[in-house]
The first five atom37 places (N, CA, C, CB, O) and aatype in JSON, in Angstrom:
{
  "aatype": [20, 20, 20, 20, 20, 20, 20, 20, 20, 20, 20, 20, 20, 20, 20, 20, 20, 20, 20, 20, 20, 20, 20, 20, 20, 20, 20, 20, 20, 20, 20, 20, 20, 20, 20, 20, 20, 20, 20, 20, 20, 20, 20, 20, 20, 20, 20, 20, 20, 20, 20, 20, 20, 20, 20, 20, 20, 20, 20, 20, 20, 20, 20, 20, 20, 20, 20, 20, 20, 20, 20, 20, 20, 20, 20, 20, 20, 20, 20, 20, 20, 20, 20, 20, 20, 20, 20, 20, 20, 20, 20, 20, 20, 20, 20, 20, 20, 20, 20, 20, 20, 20, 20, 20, 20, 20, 20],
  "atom_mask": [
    [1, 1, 1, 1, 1],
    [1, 1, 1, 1, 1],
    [1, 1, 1, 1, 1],
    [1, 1, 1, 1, 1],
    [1, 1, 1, 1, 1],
    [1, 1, 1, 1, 1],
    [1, 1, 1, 1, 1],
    [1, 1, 1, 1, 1],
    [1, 1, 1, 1, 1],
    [1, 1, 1, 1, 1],
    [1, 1, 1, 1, 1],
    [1, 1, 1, 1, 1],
    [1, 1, 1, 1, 1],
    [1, 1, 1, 1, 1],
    [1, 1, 1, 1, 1],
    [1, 1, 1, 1, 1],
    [1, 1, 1, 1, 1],
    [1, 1, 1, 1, 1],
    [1, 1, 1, 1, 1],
    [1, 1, 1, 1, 1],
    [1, 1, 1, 1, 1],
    [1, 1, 1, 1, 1],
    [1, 1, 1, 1, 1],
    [1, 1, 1, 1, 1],
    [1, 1, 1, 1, 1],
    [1, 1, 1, 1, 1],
    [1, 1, 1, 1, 1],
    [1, 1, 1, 1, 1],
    [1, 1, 1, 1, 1],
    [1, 1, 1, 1, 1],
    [1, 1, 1, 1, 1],
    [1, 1, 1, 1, 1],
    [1, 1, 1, 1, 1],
    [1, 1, 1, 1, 1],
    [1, 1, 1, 1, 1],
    [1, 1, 1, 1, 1],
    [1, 1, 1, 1, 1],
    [1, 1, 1, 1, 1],
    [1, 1, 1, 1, 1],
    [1, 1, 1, 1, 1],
    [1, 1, 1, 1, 1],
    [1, 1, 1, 1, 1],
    [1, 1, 1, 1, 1],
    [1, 1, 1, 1, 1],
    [1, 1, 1, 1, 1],
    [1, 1, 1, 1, 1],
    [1, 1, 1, 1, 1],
    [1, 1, 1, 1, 1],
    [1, 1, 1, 1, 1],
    [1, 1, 1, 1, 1],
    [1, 1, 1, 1, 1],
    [1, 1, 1, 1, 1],
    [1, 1, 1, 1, 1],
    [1, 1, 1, 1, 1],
    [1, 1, 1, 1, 1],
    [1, 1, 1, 1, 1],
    [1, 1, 1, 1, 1],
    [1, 1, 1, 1, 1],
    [1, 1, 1, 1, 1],
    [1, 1, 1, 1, 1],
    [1, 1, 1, 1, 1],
    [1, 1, 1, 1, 1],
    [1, 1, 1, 1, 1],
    [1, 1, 1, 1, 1],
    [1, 1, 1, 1, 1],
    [1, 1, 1, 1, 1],
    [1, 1, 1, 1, 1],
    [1, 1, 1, 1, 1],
    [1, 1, 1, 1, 1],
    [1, 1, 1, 1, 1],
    [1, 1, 1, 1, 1],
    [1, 1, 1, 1, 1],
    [1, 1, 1, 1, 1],
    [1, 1, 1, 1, 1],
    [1, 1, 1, 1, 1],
    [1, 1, 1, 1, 1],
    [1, 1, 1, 1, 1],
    [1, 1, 1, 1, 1],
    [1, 1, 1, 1, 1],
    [1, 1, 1, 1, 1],
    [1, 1, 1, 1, 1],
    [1, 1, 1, 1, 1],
    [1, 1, 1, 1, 1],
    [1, 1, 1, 1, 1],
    [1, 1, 1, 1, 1],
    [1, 1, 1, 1, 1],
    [1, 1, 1, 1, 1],
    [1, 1, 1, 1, 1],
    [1, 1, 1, 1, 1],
    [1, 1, 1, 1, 1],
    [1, 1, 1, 1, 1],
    [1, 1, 1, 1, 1],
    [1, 1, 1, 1, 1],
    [1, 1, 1, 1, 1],
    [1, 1, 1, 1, 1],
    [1, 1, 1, 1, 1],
    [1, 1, 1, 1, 1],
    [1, 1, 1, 1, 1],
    [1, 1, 1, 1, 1],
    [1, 1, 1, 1, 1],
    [1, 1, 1, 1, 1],
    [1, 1, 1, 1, 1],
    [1, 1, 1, 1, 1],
    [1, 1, 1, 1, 1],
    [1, 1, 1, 1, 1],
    [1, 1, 1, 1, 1],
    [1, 1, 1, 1, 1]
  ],
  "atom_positions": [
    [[112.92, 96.07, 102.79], [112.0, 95.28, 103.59], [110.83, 94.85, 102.7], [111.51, 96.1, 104.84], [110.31, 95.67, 101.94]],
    [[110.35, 93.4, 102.79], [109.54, 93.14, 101.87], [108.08, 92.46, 102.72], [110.36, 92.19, 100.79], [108.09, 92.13, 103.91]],
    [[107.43, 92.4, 102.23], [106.28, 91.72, 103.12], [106.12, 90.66, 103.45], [105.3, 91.78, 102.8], [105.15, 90.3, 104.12]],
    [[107.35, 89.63, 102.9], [107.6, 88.2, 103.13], [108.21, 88.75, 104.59], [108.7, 87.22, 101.88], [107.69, 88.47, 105.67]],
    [[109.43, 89.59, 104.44], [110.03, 89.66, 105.84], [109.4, 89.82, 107.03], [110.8, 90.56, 105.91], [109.44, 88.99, 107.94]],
    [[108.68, 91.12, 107.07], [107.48, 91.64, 107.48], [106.91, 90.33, 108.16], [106.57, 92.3, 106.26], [107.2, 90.07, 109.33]],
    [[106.02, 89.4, 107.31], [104.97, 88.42, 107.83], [105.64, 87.02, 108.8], [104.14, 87.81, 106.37], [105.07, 86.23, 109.55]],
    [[107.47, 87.19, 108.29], [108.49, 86.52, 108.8], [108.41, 86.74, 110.25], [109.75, 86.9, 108.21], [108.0, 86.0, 111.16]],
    [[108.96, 88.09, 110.26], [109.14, 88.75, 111.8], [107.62, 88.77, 113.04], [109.61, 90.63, 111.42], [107.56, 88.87, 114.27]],
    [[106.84, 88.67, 112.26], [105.7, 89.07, 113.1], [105.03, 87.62, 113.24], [104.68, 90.31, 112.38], [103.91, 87.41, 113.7]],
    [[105.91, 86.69, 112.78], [105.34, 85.18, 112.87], [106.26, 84.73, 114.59], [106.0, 83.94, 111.02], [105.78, 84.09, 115.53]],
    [[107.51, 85.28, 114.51], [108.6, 85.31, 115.54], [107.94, 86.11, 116.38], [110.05, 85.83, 115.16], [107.47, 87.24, 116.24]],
    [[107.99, 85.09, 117.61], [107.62, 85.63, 119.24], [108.83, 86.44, 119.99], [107.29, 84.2, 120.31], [108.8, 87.16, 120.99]],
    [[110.0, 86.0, 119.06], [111.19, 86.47, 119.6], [111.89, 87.84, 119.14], [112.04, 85.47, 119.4], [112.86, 88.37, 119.68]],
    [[111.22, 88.25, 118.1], [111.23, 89.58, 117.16], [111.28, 90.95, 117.99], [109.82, 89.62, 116.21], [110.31, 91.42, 118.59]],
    [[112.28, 91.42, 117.96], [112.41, 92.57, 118.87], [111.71, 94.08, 118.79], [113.73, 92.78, 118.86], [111.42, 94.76, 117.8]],
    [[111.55, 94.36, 120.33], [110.78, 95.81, 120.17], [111.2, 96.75, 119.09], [110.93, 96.64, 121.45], [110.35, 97.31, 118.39]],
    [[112.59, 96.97, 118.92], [113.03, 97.76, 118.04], [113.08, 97.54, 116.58], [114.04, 97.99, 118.41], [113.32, 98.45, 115.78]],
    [[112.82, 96.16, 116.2], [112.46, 95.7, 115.35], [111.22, 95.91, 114.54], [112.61, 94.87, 115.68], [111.14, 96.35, 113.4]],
    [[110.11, 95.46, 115.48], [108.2, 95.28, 115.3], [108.15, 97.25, 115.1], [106.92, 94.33, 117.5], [107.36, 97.57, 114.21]],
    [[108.71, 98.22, 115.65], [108.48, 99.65, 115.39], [109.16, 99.87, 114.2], [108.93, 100.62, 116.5], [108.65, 100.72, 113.47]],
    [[110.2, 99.31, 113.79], [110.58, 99.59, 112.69], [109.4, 99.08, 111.75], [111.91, 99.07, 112.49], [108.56, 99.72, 111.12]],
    [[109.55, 98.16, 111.83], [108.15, 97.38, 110.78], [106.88, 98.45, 110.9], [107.44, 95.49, 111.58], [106.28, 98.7, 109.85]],
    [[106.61, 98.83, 111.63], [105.46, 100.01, 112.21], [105.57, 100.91, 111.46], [105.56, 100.65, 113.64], [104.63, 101.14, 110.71]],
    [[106.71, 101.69, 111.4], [106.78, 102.85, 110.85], [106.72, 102.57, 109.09], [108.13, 103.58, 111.46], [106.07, 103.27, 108.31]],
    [[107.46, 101.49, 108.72], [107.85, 100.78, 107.18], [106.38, 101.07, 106.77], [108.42, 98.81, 107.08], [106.18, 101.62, 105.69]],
    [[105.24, 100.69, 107.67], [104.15, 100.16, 107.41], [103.64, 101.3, 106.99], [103.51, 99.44, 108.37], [103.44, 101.58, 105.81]],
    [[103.35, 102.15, 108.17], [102.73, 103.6, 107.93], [102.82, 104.46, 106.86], [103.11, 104.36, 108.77], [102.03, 105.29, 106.43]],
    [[104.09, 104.08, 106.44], [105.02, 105.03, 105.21], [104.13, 104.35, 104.06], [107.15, 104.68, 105.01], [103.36, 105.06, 103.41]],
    [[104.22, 103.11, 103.84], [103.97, 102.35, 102.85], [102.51, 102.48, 103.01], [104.62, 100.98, 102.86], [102.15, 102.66, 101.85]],
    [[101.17, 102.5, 103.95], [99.75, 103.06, 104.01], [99.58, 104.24, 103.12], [99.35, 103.48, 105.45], [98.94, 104.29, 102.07]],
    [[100.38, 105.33, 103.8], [100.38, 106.39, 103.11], [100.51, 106.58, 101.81], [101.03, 106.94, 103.49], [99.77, 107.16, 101.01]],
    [[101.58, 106.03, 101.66], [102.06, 105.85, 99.84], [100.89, 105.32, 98.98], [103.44, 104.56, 99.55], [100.69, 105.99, 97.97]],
    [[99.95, 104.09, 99.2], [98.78, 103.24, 98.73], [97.74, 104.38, 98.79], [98.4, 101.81, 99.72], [97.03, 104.83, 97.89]],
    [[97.83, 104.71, 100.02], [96.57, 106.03, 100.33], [96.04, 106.41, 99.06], [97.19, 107.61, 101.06], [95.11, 106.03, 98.35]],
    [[97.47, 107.77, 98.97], [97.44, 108.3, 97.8], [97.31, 107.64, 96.41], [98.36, 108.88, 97.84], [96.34, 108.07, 95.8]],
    [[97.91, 106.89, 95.88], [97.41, 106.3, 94.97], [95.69, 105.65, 94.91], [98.38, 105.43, 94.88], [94.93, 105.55, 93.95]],
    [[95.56, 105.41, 95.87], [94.12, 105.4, 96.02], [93.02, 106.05, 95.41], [93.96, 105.64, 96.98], [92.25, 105.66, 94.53]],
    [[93.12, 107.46, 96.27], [92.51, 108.56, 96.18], [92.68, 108.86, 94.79], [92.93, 109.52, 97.09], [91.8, 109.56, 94.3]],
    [[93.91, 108.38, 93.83], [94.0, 109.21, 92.29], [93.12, 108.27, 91.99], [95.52, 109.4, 91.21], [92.1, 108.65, 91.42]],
    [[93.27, 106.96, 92.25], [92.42, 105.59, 91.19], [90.92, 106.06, 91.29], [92.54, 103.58, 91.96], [90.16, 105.86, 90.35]],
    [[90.45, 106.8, 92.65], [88.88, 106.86, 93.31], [88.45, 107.84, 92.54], [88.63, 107.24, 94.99], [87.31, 107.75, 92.1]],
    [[89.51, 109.34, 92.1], [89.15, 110.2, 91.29], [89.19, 109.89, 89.72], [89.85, 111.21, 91.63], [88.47, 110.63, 89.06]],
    [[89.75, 109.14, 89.17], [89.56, 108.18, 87.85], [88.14, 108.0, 87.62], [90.22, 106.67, 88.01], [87.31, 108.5, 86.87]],
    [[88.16, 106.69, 88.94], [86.68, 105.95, 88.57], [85.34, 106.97, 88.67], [86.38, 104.6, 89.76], [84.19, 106.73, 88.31]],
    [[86.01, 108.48, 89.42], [84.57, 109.54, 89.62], [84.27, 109.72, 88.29], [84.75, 111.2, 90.42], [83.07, 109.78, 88.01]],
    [[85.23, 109.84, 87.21], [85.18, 110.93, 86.29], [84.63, 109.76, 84.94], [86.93, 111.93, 86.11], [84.1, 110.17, 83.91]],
    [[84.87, 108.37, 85.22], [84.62, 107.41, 84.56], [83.15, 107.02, 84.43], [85.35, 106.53, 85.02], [82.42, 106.66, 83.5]],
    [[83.03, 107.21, 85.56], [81.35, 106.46, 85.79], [80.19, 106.85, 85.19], [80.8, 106.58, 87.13], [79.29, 106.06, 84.93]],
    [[80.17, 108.16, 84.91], [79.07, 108.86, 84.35], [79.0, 108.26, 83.03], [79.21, 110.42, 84.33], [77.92, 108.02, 82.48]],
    [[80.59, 107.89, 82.28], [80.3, 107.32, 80.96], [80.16, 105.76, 80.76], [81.34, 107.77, 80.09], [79.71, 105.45, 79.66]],
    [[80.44, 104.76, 81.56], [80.29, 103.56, 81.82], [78.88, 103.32, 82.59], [81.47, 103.15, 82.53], [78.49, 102.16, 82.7]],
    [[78.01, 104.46, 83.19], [77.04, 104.03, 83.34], [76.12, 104.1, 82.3], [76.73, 104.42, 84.24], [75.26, 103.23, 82.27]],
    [[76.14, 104.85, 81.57], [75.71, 105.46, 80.21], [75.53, 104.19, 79.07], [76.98, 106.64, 79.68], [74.69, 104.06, 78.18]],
    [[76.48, 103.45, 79.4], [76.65, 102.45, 78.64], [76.31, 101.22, 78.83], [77.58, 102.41, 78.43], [76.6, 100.27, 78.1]],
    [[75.53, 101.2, 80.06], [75.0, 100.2, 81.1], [73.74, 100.36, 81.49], [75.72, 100.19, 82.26], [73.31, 101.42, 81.95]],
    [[72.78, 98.91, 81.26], [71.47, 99.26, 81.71], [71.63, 99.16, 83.55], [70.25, 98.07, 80.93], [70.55, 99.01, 84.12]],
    [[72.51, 99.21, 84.19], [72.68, 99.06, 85.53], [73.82, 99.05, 86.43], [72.23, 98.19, 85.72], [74.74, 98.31, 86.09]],
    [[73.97, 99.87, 87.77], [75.08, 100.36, 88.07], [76.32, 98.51, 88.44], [74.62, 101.66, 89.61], [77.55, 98.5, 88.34]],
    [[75.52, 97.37, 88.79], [76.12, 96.41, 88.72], [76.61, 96.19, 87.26], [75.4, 95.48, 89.27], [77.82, 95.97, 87.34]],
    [[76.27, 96.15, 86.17], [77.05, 96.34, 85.18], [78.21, 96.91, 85.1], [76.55, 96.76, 84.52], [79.29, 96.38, 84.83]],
    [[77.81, 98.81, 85.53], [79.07, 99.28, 85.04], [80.38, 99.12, 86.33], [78.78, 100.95, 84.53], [81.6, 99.28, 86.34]],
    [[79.59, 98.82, 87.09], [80.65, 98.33, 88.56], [81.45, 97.05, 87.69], [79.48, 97.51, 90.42], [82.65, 96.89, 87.45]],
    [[80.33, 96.29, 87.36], [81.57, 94.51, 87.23], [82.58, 95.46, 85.61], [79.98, 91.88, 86.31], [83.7, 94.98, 85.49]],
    [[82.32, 96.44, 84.69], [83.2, 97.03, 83.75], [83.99, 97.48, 84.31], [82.85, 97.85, 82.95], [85.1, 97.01, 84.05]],
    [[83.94, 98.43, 85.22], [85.18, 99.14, 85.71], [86.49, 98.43, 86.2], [84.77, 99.9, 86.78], [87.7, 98.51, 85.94]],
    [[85.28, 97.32, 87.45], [86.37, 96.4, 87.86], [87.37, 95.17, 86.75], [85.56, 95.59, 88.94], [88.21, 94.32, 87.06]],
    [[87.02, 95.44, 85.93], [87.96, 94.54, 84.71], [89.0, 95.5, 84.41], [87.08, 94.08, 83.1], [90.08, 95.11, 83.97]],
    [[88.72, 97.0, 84.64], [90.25, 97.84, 83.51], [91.38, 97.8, 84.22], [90.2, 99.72, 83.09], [91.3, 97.36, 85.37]],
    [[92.32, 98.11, 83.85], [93.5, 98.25, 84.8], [93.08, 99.14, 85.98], [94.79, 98.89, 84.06], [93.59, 98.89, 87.07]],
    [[92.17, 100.22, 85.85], [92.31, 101.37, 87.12], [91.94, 100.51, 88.51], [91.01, 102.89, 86.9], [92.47, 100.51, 89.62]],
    [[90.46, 99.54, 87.81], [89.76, 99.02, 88.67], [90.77, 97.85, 89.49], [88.48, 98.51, 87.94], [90.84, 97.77, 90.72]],
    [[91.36, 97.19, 88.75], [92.1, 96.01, 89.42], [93.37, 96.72, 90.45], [92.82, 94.9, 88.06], [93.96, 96.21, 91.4]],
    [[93.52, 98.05, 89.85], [94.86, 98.61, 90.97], [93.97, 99.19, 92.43], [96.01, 100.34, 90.08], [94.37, 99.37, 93.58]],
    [[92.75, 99.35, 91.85], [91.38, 99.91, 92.82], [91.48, 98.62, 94.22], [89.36, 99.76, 91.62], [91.78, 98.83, 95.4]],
    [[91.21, 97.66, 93.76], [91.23, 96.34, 94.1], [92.17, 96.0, 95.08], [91.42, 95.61, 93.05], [92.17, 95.63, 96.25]],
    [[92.92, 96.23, 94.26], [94.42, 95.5, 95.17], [94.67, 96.47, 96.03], [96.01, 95.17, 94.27], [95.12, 95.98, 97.07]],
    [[94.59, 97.79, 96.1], [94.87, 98.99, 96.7], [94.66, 98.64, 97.97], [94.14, 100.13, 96.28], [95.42, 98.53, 98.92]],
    [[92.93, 98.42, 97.76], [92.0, 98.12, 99.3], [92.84, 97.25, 100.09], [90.38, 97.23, 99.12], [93.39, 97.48, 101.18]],
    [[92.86, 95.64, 98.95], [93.51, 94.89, 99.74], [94.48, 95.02, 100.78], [93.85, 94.34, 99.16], [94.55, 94.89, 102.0]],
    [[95.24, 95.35, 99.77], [96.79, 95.59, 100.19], [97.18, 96.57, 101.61], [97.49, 96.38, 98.85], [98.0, 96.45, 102.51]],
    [[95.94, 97.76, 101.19], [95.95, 98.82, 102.71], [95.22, 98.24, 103.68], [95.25, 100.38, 102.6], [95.32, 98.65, 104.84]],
    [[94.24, 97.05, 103.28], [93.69, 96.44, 104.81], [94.6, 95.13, 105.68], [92.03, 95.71, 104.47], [94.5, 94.89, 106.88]],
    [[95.67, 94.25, 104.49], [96.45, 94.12, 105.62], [97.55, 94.75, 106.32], [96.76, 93.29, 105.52], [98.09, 94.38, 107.36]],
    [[97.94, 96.23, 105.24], [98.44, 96.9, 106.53], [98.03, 97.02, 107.61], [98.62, 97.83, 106.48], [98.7, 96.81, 108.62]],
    [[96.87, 97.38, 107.59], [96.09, 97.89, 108.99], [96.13, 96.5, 109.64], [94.32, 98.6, 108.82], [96.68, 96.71, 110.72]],
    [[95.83, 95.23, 109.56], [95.75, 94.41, 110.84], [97.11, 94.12, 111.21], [94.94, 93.08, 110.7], [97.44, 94.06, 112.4]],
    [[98.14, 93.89, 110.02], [99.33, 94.2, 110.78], [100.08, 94.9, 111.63], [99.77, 94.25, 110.4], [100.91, 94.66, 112.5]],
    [[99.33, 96.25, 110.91], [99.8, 96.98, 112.25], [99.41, 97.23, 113.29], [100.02, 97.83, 112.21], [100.13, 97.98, 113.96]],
    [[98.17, 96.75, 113.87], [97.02, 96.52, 114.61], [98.06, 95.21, 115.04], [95.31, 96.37, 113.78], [99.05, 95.7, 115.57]],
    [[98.14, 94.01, 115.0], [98.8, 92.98, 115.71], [99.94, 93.35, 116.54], [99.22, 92.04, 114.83], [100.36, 92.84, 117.58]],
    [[100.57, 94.9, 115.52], [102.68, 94.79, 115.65], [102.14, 95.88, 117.19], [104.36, 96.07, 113.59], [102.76, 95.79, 118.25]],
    [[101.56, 96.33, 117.11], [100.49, 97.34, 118.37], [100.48, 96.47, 119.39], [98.65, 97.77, 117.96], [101.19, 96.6, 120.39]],
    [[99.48, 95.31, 119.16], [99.75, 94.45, 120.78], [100.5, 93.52, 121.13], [98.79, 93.82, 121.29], [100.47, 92.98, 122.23]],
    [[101.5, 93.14, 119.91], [102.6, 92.87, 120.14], [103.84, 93.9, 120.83], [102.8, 92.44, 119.03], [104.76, 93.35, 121.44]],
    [[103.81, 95.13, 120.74], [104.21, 95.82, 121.82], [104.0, 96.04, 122.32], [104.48, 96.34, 122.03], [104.92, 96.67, 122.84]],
    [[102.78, 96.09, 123.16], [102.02, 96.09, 124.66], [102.04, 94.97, 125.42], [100.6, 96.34, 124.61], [101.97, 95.07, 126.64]],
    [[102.13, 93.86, 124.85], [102.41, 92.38, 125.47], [104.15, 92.47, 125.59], [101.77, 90.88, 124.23], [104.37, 92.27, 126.79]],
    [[104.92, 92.6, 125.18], [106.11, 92.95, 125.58], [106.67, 94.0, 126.45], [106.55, 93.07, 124.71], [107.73, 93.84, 127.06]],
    [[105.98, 95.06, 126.52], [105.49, 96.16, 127.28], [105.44, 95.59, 128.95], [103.92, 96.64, 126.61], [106.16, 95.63, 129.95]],
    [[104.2, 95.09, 128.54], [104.49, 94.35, 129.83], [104.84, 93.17, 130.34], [103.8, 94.4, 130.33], [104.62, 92.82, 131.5]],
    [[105.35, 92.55, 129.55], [105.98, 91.49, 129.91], [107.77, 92.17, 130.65], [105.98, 90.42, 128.35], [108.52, 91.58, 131.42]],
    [[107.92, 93.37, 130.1], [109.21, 93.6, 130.65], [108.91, 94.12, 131.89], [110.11, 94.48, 129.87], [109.71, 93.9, 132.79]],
    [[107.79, 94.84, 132.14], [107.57, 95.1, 133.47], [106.97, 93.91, 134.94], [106.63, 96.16, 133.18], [106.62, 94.08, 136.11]],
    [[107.13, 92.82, 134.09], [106.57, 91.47, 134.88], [105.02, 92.25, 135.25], [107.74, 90.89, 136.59], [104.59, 92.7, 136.31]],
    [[104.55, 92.17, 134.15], [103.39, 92.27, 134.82], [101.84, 91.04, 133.69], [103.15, 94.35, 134.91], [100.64, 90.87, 133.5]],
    [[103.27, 90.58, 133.32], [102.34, 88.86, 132.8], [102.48, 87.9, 133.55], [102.79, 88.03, 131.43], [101.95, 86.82, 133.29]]
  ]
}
């Protein structure tokens, strides 16, 4: 499952309940997975900073350094990447409550 598919299915009004939970769970798994990598990149940049500030008349300095190394740009994308999980899965949420009740006729 890729995130083209993903943004495929959730573009489709016709995309099934059992479908949008699968995508749900894909999602959660894949949050988790970023999580963690996260948390290693966040403990990097702890152990980094003391010497990049050192080297900097100012913490915007050693902020715009960090964000150039590889740790910082995986830092970056990390966020990204785990905040459109979250509205996706935040959408694939009331996309099953609107189906929810739409099966109970109560739209």
């Amino acid at each position: 499952m890729t995130i083209t598919d993903i943004l495929r299915d959730l573009q489709d009004p016709n995309t099934s309940p059992g479908r949008l939970s699968a995508i749900l769970m894909f999602l959660s798994a894949d949050y988790s997975r970023k999580s963690e990598e996260f948390s290693k990149v966040v403990i990097m940049r702890a152990k980094a900073w003391k010497e990049l500030r050192a080297k900097h008349g100012s913490d915007k300095q050693a902020e715009m350094e960090w964000n150039a190394t590889p740790e910082g740009i995986a830092e970056t994308m990390l966020r990204l990447e785990m905040k459109s999980s979250e509205r996706m899965q935040s959408a694939i949420k009331a996309m099953l409550r609107t189906k929810e009740h739409e099966a109970r006729n109560q739209y």
